[in-house]
Each structure stands twice: as C-alpha cells, then as structure tokens.
FIKOLZA-1660 file (N, C-alpha, C; in steps of 0.1 Angstrom, whole numbers, plus 5000, padded with zeros to 4 digits):
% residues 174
   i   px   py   pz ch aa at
   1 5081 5385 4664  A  X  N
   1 5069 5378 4668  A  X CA
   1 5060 5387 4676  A  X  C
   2 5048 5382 4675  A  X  N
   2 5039 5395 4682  A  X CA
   2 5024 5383 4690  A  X  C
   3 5019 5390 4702  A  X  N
   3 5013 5386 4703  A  X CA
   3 4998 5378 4695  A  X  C
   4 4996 5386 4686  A  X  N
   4 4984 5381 4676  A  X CA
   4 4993 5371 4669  A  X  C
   5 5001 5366 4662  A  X  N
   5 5008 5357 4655  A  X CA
   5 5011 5339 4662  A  X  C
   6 5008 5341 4681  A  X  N
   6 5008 5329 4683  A  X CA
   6 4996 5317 4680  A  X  C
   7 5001 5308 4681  A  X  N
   7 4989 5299 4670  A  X CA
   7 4996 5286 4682  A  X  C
   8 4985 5280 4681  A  X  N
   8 4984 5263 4683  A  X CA
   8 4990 5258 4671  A  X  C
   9 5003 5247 4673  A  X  N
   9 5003 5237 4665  A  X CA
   9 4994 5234 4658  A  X  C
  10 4994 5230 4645  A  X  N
  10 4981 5224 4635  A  X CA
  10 4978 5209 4640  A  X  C
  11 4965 5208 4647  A  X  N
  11 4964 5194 4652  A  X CA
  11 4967 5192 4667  A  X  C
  12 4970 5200 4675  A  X  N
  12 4970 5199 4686  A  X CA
  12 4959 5202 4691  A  X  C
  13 4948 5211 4688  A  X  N
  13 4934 5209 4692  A  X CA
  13 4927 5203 4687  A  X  C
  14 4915 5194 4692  A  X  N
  14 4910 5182 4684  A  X CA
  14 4892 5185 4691  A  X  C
  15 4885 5191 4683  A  X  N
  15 4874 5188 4687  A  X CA
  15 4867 5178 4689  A  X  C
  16 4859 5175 4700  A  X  N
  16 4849 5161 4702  A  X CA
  16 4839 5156 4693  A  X  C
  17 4843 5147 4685  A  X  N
  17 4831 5146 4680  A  X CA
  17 4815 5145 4685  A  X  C
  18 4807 5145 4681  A  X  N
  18 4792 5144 4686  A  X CA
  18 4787 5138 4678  A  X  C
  19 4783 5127 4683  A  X  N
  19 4778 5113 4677  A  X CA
  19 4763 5113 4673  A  X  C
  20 4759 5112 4663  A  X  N
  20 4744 5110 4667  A  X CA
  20 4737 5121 4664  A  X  C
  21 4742 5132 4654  A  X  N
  21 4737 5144 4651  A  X CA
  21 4733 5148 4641  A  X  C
  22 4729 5138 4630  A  X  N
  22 4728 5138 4617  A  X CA
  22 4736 5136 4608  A  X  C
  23 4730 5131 4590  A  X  N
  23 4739 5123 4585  A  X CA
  23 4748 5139 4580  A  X  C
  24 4749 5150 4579  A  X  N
  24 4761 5156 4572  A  X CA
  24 4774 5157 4588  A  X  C
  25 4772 5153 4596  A  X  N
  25 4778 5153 4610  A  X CA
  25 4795 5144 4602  A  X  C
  26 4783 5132 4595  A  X  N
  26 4795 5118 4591  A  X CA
  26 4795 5108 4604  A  X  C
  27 4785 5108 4616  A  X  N
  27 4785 5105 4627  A  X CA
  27 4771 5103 4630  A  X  C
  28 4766 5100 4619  A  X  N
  28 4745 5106 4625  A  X CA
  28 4741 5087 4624  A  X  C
  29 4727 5085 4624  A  X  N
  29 4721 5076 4624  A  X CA
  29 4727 5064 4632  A  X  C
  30 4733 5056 4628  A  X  N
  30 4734 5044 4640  A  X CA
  30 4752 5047 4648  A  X  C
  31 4758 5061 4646  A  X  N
  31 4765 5067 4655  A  X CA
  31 4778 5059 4655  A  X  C
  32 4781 5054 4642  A  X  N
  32 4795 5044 4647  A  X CA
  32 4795 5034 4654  A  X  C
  33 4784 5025 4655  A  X  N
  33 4782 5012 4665  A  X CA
  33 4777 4999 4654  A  X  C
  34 4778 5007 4643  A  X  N
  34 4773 4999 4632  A  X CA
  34 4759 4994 4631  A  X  C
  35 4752 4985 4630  A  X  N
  35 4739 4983 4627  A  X CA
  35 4735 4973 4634  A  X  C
  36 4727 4970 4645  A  X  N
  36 4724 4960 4654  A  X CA
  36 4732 4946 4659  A  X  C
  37 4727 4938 4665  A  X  N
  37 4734 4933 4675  A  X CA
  37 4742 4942 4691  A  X  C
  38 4739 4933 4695  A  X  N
  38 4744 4937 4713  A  X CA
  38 4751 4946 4720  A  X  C
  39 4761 4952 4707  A  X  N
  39 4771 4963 4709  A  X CA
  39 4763 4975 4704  A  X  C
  40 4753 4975 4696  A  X  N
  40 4749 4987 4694  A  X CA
  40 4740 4987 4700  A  X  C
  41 4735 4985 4710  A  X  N
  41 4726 4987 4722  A  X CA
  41 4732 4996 4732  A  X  C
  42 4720 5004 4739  A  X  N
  42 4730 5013 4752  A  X CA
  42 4732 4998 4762  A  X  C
  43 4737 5006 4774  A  X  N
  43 4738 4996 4786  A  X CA
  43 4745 4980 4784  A  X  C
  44 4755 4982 4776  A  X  N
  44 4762 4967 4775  A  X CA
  44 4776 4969 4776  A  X  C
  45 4782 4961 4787  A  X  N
  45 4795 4959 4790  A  X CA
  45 4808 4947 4787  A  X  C
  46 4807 4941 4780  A  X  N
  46 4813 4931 4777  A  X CA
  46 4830 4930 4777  A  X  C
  47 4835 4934 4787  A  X  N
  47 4850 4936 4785  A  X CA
  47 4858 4923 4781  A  X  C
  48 4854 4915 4793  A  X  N
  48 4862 4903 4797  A  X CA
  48 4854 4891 4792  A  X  C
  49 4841 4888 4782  A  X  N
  49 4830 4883 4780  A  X CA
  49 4837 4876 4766  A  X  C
  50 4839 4868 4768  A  X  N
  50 4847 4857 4749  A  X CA
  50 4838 4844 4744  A  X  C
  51 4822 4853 4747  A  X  N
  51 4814 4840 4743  A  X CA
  51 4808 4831 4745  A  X  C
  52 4812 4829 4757  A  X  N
  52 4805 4818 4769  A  X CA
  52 4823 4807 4769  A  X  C
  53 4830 4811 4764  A  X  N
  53 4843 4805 4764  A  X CA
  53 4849 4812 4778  A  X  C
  54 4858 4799 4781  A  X  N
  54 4858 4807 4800  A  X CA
  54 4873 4817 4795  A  X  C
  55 4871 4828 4802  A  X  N
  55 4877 4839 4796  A  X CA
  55 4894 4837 4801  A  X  C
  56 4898 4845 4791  A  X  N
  56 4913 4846 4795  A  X CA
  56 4915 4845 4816  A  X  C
  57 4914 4857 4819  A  X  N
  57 4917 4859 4831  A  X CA
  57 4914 4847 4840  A  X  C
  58 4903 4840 4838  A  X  N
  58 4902 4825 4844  A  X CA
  58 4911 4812 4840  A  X  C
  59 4915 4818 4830  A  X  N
  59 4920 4805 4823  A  X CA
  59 4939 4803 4828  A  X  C
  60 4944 4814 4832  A  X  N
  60 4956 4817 4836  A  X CA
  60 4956 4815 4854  A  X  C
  61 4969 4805 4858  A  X  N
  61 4968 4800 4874  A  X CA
  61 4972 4809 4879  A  X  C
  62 4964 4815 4891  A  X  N
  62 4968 4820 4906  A  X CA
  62 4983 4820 4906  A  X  C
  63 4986 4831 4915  A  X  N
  63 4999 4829 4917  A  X CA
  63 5000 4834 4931  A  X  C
  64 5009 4832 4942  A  X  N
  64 5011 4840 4953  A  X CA
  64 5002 4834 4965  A  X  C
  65 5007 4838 4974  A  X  N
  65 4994 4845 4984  A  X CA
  65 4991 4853 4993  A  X  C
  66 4980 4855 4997  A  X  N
  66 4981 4868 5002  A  X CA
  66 4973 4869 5017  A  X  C
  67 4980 4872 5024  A  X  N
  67 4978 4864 5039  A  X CA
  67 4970 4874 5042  A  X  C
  68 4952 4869 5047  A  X  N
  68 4947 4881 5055  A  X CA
  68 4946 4884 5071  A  X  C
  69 4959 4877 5073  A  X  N
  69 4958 4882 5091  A  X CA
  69 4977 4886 5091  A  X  C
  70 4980 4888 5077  A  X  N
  70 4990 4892 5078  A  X CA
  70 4995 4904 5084  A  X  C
  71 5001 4911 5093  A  X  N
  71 5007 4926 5098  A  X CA
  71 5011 4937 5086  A  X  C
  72 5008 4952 5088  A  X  N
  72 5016 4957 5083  A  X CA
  72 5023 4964 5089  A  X  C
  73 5038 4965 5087  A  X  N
  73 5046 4970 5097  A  X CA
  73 5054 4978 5090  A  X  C
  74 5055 4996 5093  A  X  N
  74 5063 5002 5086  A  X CA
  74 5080 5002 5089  A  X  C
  75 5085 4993 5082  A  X  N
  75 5099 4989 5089  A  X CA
  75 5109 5003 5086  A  X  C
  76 5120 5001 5095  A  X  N
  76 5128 5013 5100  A  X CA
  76 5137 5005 5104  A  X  C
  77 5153 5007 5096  A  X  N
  77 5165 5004 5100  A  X CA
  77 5172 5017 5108  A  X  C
  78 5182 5008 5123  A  X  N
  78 5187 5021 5130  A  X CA
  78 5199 5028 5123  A  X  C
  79 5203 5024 5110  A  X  N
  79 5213 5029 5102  A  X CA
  79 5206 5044 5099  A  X  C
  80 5194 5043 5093  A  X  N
  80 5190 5057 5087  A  X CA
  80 5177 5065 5103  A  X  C
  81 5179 5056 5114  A  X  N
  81 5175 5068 5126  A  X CA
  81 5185 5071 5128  A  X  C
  82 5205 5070 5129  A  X  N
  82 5210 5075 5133  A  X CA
  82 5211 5087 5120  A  X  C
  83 5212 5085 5111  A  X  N
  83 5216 5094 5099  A  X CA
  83 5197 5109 5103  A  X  C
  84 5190 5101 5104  A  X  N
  84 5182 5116 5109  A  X CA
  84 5184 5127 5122  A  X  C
  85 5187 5116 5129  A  X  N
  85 5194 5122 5143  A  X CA
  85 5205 5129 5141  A  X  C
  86 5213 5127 5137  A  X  N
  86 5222 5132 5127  A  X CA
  86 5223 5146 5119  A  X  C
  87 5211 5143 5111  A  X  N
  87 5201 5154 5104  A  X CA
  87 5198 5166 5112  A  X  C
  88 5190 5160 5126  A  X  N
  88 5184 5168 5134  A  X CA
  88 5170 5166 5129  A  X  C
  89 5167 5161 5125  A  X  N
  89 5154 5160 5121  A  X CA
  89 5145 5150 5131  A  X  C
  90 5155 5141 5140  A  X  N
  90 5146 5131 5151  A  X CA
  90 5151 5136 5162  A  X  C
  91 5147 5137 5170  A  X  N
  91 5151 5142 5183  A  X CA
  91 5153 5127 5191  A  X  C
  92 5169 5126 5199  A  X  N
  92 5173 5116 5200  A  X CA
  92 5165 5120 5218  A  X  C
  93 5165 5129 5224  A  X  N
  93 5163 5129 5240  A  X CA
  93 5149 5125 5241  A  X  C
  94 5140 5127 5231  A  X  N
  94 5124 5122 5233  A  X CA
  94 5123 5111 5228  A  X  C
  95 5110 5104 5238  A  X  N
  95 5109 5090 5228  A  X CA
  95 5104 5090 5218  A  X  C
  96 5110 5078 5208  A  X  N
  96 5109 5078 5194  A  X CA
  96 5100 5064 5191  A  X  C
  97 5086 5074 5187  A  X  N
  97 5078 5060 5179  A  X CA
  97 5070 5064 5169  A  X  C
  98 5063 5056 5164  A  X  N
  98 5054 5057 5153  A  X CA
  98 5053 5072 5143  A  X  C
  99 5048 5080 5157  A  X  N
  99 5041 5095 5153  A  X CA
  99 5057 5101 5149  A  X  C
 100 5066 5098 5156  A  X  N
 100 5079 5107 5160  A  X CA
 100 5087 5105 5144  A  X  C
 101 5085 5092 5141  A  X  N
 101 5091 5087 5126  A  X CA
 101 5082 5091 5119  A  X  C
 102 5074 5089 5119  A  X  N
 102 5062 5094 5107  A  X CA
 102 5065 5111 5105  A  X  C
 103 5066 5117 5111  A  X  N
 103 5068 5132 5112  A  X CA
 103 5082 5135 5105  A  X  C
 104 5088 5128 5110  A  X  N
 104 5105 5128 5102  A  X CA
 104 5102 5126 5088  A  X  C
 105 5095 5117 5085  A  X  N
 105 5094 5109 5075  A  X CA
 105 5102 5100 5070  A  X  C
 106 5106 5088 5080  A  X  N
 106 5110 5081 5079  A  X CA
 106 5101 5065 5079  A  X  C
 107 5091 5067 5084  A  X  N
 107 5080 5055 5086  A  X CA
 107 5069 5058 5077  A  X  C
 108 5069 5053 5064  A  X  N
 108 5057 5056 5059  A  X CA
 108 5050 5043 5060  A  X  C
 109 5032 5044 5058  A  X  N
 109 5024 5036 5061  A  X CA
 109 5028 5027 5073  A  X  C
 110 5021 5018 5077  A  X  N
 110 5026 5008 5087  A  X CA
 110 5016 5010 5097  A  X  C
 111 4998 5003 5094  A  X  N
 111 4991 5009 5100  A  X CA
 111 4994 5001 5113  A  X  C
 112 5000 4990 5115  A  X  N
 112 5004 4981 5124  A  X CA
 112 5013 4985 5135  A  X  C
 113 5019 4997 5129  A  X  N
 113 5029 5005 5136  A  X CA
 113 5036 4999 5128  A  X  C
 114 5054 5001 5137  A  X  N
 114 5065 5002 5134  A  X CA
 114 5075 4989 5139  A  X  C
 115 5082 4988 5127  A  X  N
 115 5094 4977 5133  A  X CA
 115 5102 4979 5129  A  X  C
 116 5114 4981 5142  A  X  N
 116 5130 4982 5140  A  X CA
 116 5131 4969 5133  A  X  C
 117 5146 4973 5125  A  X  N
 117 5154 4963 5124  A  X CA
 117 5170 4970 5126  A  X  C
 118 5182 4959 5125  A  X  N
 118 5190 4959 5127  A  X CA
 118 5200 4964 5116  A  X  C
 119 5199 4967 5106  A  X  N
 119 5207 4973 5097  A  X CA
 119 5211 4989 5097  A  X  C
 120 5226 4988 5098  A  X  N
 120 5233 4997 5102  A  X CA
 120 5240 5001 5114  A  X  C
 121 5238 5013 5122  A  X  N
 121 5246 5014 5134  A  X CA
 121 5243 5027 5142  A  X  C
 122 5238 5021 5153  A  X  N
 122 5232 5033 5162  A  X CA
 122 5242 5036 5171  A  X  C
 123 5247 5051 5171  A  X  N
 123 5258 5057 5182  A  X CA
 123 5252 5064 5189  A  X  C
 124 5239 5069 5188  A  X  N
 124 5228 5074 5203  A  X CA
 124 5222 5070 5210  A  X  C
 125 5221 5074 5223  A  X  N
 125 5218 5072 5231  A  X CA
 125 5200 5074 5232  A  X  C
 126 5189 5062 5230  A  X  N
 126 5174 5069 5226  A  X CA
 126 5166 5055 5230  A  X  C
 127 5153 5057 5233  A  X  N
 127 5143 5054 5237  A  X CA
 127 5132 5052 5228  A  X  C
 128 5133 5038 5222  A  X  N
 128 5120 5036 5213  A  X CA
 128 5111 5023 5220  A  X  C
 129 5100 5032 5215  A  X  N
 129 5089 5026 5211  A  X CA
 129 5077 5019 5199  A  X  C
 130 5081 5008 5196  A  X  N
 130 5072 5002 5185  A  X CA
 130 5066 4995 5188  A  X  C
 131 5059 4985 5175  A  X  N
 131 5048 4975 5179  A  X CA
 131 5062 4961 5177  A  X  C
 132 5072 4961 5168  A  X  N
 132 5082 4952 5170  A  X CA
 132 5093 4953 5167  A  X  C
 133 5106 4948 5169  A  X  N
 133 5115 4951 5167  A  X CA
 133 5127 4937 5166  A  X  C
 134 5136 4934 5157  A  X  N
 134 5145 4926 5160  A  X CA
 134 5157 4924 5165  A  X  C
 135 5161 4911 5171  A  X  N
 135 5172 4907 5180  A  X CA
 135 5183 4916 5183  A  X  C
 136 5182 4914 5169  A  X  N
 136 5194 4927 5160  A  X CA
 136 5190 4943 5166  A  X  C
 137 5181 4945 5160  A  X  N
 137 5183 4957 5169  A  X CA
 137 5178 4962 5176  A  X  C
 138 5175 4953 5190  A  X  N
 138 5172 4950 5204  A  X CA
 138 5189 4954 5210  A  X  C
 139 5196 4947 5205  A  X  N
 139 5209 4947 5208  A  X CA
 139 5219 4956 5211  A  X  C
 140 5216 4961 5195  A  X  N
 140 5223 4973 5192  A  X CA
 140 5217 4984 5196  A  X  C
 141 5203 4982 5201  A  X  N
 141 5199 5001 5207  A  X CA
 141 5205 5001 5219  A  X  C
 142 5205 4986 5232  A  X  N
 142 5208 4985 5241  A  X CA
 142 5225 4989 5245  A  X  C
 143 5235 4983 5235  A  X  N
 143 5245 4987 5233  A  X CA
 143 5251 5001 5234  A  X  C
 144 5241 5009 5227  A  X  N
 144 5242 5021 5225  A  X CA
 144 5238 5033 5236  A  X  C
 145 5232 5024 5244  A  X  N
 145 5225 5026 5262  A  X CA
 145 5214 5033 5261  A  X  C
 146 5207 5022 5248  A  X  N
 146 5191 5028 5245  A  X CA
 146 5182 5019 5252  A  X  C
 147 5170 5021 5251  A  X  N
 147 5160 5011 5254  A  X CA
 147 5149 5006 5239  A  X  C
 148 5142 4995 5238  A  X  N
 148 5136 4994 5236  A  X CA
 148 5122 4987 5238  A  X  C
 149 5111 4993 5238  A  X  N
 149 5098 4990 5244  A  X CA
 149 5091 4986 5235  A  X  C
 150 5087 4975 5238  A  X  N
 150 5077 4968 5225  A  X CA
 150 5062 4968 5228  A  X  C
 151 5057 4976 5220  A  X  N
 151 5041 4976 5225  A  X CA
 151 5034 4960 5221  A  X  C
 152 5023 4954 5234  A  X  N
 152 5013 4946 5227  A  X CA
 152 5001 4948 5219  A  X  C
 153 5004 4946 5206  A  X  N
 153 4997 4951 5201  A  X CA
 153 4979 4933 5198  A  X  C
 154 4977 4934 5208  A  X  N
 154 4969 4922 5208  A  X CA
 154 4979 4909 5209  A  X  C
 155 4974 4900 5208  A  X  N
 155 4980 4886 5212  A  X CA
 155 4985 4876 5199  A  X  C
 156 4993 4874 5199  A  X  N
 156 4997 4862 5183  A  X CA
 156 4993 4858 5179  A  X  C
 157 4990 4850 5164  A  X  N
 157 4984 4836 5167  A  X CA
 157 4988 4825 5174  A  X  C
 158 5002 4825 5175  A  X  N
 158 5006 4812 5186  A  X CA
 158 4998 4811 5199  A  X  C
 159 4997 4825 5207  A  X  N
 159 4990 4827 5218  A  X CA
 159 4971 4825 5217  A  X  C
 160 4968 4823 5206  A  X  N
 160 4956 4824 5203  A  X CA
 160 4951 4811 5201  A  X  C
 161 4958 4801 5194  A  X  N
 161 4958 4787 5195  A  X CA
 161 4962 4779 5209  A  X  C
 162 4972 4786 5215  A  X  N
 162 4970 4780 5229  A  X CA
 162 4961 4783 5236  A  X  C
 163 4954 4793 5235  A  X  N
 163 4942 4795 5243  A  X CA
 163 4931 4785 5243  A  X  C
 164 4929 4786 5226  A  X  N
 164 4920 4775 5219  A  X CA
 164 4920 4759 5223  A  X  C
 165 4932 4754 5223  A  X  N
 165 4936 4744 5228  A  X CA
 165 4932 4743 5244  A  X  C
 166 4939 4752 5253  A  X  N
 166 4933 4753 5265  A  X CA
 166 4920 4749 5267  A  X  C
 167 4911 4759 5257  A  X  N
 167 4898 4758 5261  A  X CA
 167 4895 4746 5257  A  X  C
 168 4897 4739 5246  A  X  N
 168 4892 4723 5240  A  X CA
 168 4893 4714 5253  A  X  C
 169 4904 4716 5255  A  X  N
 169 4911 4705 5270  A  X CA
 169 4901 4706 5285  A  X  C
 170 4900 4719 5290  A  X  N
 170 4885 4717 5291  A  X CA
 170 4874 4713 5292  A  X  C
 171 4866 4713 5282  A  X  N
 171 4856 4711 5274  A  X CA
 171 4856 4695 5279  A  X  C
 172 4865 4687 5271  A  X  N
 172 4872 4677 5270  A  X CA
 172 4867 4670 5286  A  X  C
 173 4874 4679 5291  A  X  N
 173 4872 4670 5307  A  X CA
 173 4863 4669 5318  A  X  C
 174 4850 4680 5313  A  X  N
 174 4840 4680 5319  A  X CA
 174 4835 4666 5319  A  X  C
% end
C-alpha cells in the first residue's frame, strides 16, 4: 500500500446539492418544493400545524407537575463523603460545604446548595455546612463527633404563610 493508493470509501463523500441552479443541475426551476401552494413559498414553518385540526401535541393530557418554588438541592449521602475522605480527596479537618463537595466532585448542580442525607456511614470526625440536611444524618455526623450547620437559606413557605396570616389578623383588628 502506498500513500497515493488511499481512497475514501465509494460513497462516503456526498456532495451538497445546490438547489435552484438550472434545469441540467436535475434540481433547477421550482428546486424540489414542487409547484405552488404554501410549502413552496420561502418563510413558512408548519411543523406542528394539521389544518386547523387541534394538533397532536394538544390533543394528548398533561402529565406531572412541576413545582416552581420547588428547591434544588445537590444531595450528598455520608456513605460516599466518608469513601472521599477516604480517597483523600475531602479534607475531613476543614469545613465541608458546597464549594468543598463541588471541588471533590461529589455535589454536582444544586444551585440551592447542598443536602445531606443519611445513607451509609460516617467514621470521621468533620464539620458541615449546608443549606439542609436529614434527621438521619444529623445524627450520624453528631455520633461520629461531627457537627452539622444548617445555613438559612431564606424563610419556608410554612414561615411565610404564618407571617401572612399574622399580618391578615391585624388588618382584621384595626
């Protein structure tokens, strides 16, 4: 074999056609769009359009929902911070939050910050900081003669309806 001898597969390069370039092209005059009506016009988009018939995608029910005061919270079980620490990849004597996991790469996304939970088993001794964390592993950091510091990240909606309420009652009694 020699360098002049290599070749493209037959058919693996495919030139573009060019529409619209005259009739020995095979491609010239009305360019493949056929001969009038609304598709052979520029500037027309009709993807989802069946006629004035209400289209599929309307026609099929909702499903789900999608909560917009929902949290996002990059969750983190202490089973795999002990397996980093472990690693050496988390430093158990500094405090450990958001930036500290995110760097590890253990916390991805979670613009809300971070939430422990309780799956697995923490044998170090360490200092976290998140936006939440559960019972579970509130417990087990504490066990382990850790702390955990829960940042306020703003007020609940529980706390936000009592306020509301408060203020109605108020109102009310003037």
């Amino acid at each position: 074999m020699k360098l002049n001898d290599i070749r493209d597969n037959p058919g693996a390069r495919k030139e573009r056609i060019r529409v619209g370039r005259g009739i020995g092209s095979g491609k010239g005059k009305t360019g493949g769009r056929g001969q009038k009506g609304q598709k052979s016009r520029s500037g027309v988009a009709i993807k989802g359009f069946e006629g004035g018939q209400m289209p599929l995608h309307m026609r099929l029910p909702k499903r789900g929902f999608n909560n917009p005061f929902g949290k996002d919270y990059a969750e983190v079980n202490l089973g795999m911070v002990q397996k980093f620490i472990d690693a050496k990849k988390l430093d158990a004597k500094r405090d450990i939050d958001h930036a500290a996991l995110k760097a590890a790469g253990l916390a991805r996304g979670g613009k809300d910050g971070v939430r422990l939970l309780g799956k697995g088993e923490l044998k170090t001794k360490a200092k976290f900081i998140v936006a939440g964390a559960s019972k579970g592993a509130i417990e087990a950091v504490e066990k382990a003669g850790g702390s955990v510091e829960v940042i306020d990240r703003g007020e609940s909606e529980a706390e936000k309806k009592a306020k509301r309420t408060e203020a109605n009652k108020a109102k009310k009694s003037k």
